[in-house]
N, C-alpha and C positions, 0 to 999 in steps of 0.2 A: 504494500500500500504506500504510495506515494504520499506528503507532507501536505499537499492540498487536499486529495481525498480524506487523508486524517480528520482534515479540519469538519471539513464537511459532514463524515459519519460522528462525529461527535457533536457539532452544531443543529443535528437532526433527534441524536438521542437524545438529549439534555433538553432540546428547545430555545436554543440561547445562542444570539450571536457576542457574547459578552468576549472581550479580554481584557485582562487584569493584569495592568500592570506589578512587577515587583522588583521597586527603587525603594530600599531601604535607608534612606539616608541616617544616619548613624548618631547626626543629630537631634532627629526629627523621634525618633523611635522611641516606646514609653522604656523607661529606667529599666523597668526587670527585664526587659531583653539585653539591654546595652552591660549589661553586670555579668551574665553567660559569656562563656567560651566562645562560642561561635555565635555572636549577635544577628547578625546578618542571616543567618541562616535559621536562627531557630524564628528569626520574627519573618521569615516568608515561610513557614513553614505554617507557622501559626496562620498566616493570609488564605496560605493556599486548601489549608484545612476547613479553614472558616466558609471558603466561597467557593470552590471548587466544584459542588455539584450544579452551580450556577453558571458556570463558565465555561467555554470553548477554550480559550485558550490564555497563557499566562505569558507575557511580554516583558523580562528584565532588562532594563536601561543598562550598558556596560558601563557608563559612567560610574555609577553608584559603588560599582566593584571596585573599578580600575584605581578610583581614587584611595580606597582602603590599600591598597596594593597587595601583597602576594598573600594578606592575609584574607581582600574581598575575594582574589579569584577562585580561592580555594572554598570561600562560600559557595560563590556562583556554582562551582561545579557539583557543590553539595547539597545544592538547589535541584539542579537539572536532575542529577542521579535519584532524590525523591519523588522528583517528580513523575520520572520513568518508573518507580518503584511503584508509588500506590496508586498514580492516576496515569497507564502508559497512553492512553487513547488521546491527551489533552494538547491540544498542538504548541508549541512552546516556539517563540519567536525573540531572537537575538537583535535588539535595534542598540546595533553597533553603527550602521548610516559607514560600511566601506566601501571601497572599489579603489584600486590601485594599480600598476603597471601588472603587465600579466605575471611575472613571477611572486611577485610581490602579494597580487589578489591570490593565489593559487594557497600561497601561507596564511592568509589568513581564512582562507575558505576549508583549510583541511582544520586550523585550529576552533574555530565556530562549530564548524558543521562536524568537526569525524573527532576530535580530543573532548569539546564543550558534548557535542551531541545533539545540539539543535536540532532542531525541523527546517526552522525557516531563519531568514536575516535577512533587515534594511539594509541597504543600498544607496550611493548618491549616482545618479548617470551620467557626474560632469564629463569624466573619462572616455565616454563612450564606451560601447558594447567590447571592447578588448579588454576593458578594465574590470568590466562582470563576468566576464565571461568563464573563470574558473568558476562560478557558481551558478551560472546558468546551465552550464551540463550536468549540473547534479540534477539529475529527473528525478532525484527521491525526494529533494527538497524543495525549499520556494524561496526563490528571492523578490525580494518586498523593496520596489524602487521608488523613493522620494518623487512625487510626482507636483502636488501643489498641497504645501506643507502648513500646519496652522498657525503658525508664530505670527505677529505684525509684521515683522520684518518681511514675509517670504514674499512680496510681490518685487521687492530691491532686484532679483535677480528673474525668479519665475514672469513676471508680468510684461518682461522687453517681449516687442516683439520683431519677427523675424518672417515676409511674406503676408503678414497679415491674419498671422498668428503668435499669442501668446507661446513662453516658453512651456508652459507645464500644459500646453495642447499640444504642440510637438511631443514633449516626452512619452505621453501618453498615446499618440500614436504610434511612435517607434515602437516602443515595450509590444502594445499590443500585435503590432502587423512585421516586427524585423527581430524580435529579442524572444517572445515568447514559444519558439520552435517546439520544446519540451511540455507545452502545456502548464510550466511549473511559476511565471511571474502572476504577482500583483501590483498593487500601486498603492502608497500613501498620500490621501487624499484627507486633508484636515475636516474635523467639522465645522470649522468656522470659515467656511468656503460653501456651502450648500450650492449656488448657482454655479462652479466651477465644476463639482461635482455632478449635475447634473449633465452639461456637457462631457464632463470624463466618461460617465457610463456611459452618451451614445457616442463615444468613441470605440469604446473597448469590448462594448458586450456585455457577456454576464461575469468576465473575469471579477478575482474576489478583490477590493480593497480593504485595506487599512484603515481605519478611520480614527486617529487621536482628536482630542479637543474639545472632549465630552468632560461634564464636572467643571472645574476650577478653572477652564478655558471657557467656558461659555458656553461652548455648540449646545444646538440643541438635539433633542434624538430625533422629533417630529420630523424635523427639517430633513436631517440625514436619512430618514426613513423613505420619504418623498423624491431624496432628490439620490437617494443611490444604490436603493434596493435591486437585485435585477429580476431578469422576468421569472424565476423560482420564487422568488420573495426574500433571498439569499444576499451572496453576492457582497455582504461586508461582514467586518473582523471590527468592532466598537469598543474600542478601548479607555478604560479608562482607571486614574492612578491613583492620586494624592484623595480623590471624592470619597475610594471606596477604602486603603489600605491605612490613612490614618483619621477614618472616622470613629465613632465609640462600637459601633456592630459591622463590621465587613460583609460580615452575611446578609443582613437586613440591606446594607446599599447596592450590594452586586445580585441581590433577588430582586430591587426596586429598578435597577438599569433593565435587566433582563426584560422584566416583566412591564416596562414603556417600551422597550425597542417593541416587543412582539404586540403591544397594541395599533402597530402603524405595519404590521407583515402582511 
């Protein structure tokens, strides 16, 4: 089973296009976890216990590791390996946001995907398709390309346009009709973009996107529902981080996401 179908036969069991993020920031985290051995690990563990039958899929930010250094990566990995452990079905996604010269991508495409474990990993497409491309032939997994991202800042570079199109309609052409050979890309498509979103799906079809920017960014689900669902009812990955993992119930908020995406399915 390839990393998109995963997604998919999980997102059908459960009912839920939920992903949940897990950025533990080290400062952020309540006291009794930061007092444990492995902080970081035991407060996603707690997240992913809390919300997991709510959820498709679980999205670690590599920052939050990276900066703890050899002591987060070693969480990170102690993440992934429970996560394969009690919930192997739950498609787990690395927003790392690489691409690099081809040897270059190749290493970090075997350390993500075949040392880490992943399923799937964000992508930038400044490179071009040479610079994806060690992780576009992985037909087992999904690469997840920055397409029109939710920060304020992203129109600085996505909004030039080029022929009489925006950048992040170009990308999202290319991915769909020159990158996605293997069946295996999708696109990140902020939620606080809804009308850009709409035009992305009729670009791309029923391919699956990414959708951050839900919670504490503002989007709304209604909007994303309307403007990115595709014609399954399917068709997005709704992520969302800081709303659900440092509220008082994780569970109650990643059952309250679920249960608004699918009033709009």
């Amino acid at each position: 089973m390839n990393a998109l179908l995963k997604y998919e036969t999980r997102a059908q069991k459960v009912g839920s296009l939920v992903s949940v993020g897990l950025d533990p920031d080290l400062e952020k985290i309540p006291s009794a976890f930061r007092s444990q051995k492995f902080p970081q690990f035991e407060f996603n563990k707690y997240i992913i216990d809390q919300t997991a039958e709510f959820a498709a899929a679980f999205k670690p930010n590599m920052a939050s590791y990276e900066g703890a250094g050899a002591q987060g990566m070693l969480e990170l990995e102690m993440t992934i390996n429970y996560l394969e452990k009690a919930f192997p079905d739950v498609l787990t996604i690395c927003d790392a946001k690489r691409a690099d010269i081809g040897y270059s991508s190749e290493l970090y495409a075997r350390a993500i995907l075949d040392v880490l474990g992943f399923d799937a990993i964000t992508l930038h497409p400044y490179l071009g398709k040479d610079g994806v491309q060690p992780f576009l032939s992985r037909k087992d997994k999904v690469s997840i390309v920055l397409c029109r991202t939710s920060n304020p800042g992203a129109g600085e570079f996505q909004d030039v346009e080029s022929n009489g199109k925006k950048m992040w309609q170009i990308v999202a052409e290319k991915v769909a009709s020159g990158w996605n050979e293997n069946g295996n890309c999708m696109l990140v498509v902020g939620a606080t973009y809804p009308e850009e979103m709409k035009i992305i799906r009729s670009v791309v079809g029923d391919m699956t996107l990414l959708v951050p920017g839900i919670g504490t960014q503002g989007g709304s689900v209604q909007a994303v529902m309307q403007a990115g669902k595709n014609s399954k009812g399917m068709g997005l990955i709704i992520n969302s981080t800081k709303a659900i993992i440092f509220s008082d119930s994780p569970a109650r908020e990643a059952k309250k996401l679920r249960d608004e995406i699918n009033l709009y399915r």
